[in-house]
N, C-alpha and C positions, 0 to 999 in steps of 0.2 A: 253267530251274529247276523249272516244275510238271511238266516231262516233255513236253511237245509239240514235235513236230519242225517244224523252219522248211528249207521249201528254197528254192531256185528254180532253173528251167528257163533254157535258152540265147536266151529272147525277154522276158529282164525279168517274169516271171509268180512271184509267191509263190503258195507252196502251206503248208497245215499241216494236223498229223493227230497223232494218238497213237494209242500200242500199249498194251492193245489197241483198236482202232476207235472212234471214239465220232462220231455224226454231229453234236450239239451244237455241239464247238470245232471240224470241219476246214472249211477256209475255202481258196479260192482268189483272187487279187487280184493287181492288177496292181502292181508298184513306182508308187512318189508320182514325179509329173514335176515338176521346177521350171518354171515358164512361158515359159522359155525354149529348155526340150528338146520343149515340147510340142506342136510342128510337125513336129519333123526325123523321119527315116524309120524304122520300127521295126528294121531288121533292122542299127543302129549300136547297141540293145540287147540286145546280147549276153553276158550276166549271168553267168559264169563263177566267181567265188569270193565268200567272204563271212566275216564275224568279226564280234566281237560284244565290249563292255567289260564284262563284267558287273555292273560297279559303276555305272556309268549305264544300261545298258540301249537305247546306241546302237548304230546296227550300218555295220557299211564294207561293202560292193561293188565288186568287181571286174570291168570291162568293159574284153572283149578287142576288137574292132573298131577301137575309138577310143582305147586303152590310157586309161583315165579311172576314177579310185577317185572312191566317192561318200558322205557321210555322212549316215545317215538319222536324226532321231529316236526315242526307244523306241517300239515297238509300229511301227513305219514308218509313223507318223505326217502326216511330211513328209522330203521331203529339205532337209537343215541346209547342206549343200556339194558342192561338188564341185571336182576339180581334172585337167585333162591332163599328167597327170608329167611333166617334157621327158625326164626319165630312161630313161623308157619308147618317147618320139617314133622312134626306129628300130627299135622291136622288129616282127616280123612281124605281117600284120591280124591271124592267125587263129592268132598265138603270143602272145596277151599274160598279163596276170597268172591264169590258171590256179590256181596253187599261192597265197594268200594268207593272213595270219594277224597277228592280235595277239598279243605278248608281254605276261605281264604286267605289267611293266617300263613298260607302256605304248609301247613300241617298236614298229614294223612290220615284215615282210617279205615282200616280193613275190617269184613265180617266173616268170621267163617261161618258157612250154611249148616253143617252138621258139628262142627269141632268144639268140645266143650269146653263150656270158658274156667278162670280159677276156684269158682264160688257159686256156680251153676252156671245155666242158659247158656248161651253161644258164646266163644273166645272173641273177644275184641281188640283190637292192635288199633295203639293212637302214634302215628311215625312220627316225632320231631323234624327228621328232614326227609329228602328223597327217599322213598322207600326203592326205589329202582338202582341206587346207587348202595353198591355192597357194602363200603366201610360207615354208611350214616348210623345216625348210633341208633341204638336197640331203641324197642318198641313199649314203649307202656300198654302192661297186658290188667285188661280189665273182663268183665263178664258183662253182657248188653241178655236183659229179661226180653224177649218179643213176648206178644200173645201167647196164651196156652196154645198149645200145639202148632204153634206156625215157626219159621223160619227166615231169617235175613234174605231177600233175595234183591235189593238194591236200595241205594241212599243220596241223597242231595243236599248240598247246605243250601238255609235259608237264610245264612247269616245270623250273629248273635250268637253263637254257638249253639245254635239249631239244626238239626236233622231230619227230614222229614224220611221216614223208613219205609219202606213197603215188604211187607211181611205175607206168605204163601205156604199155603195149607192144601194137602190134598188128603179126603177121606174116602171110603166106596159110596159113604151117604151121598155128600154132597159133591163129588168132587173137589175141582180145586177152587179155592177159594182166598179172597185176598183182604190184609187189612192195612189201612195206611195209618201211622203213628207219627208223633213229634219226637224228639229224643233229645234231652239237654246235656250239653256235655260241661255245662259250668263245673260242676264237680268231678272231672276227669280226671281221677289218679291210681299210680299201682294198686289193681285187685277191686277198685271201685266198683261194684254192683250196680249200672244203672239201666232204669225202666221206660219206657214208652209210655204216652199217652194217645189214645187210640182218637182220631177223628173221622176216618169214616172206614165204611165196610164195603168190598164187592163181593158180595154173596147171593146167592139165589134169594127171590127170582131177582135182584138184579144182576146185570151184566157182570158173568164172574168166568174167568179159564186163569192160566199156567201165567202169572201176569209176573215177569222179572225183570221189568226195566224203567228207572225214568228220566226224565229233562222235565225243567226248569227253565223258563223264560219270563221276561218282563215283554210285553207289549202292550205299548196305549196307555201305560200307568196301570195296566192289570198283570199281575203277574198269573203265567197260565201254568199248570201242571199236565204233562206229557205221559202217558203211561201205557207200552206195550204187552204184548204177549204171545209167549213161544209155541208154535201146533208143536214141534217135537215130531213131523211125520207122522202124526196119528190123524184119523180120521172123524175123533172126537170131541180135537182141539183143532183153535185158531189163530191166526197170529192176526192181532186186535192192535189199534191204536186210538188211544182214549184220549181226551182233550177237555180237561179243568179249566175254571177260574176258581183261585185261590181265595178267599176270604179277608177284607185287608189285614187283620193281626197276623195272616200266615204270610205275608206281602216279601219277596226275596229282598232284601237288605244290598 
């Protein structure tokens, strides 16, 4: 809400900054360990997605490794929970929740990046309640179609039971390449097959790399779209920050 961006890296590390720059508030820091994670090996923290309630100012975490959602307190505080889905226990190491998000409904849903769903395409988990809380009940497991050949790499509501998706594709042609889609969840139930409708493309020659992240905001009566991307330590990728207006029909609710 005061405009400062939260991220994190694929080793459990927050970052924060605003546009434009201010040395003041940007901060770096490690995620809060509960004292019982605070032995195990770092490379099972592998931080993938993240949400936020903004009426508390708690935040969820998504760790692909160990397929495990975690609840922090506002400001990441501490961590409040944590829980290993069983839902998730077959999903691939290095396919887990990727794509994750709160409804505001208070609802959840998870994507797995390579985990296949009941009826094709990717596993989709819709949480009734906390997913970070062990005994919340199971998850309605459906199949979410992306683009041919691309994969869930993160999601936002736009309210209405709207998702806007960002979908990522790497080939030796083109590189990686991204597409961003709607996704309606009106029809959300056990074993549901549902599809995307695709709005726009980052693909050569436009501005296209390894893009897994976004934020949503309302400012000025425009609602903007936020969307990064990961170099990975390679020297042929970047870490990008891209900056939308939405169209009013896409407008966050």
């Amino acid at each position: 809400p005061d405009g400062q961006f939260l991220a994190l890296n694929d080793t459990g590390v927050l970052f924060g900054f605003t546009i434009p720059t201010a040395a003041s508030n940007a901060f770096v820091a490690p995620l809060p360990l509960r004292t019982i994670d605070a032995t195990k090996a770092k490379n099972l923290w592998d931080t993938e997605s993240m949400t936020r309630n903004p009426a508390t100012g708690q935040y969820w975490v998504g760790f692909e490794m160990v397929q495990r959602i975690c609840r922090y307190a506002p400001d990441f505080a501490r961590a409040e929970t944590c829980a290993d889905r069983p839902e998730m226990k077959d999903w691939p190491i290095t396919g887990g929740p990727e794509a994750f998000t709160r409804l505001p409904d208070g609802r959840f849903v998870a994507f797995g990046e390579t985990a296949s769903g009941p009826r094709g395409g990717n596993d989709m988990l819709l949480f009734p309640g906390d997913p970070a809380v062990a005994s919340s009940p199971k998850a309605i497991r459906m199949s979410y179609i992306p683009p041919q050949g691309y994969v869930p790499t993160d999601a936002v509501s736009i309210g209405h039971n709207r998702l806007l998706m960002l979908n990522r594709r790497v080939t030796m042609f083109d590189g990686f390449t991204a597409i961003i889609t709607i996704l309606d969840l009106s029809e959300a139930h056990e074993n549901a097959v549902l599809r995307s409708e695709e709005i726009a493309r980052l693909t050569p020659p436009v501005l296209a790399d390894n893009f897994e992240a976004m934020a949503i905001e309302k400012r000025d009566g425009q609602s903007i779209l936020w969307i990064a991307s990961d170099d990975n330590h390679l020297f042929f990728q970047r870490t990008l920050l891209l900056k939308f207006a939405l169209p009013t029909e896409l407008a966050l609710k």
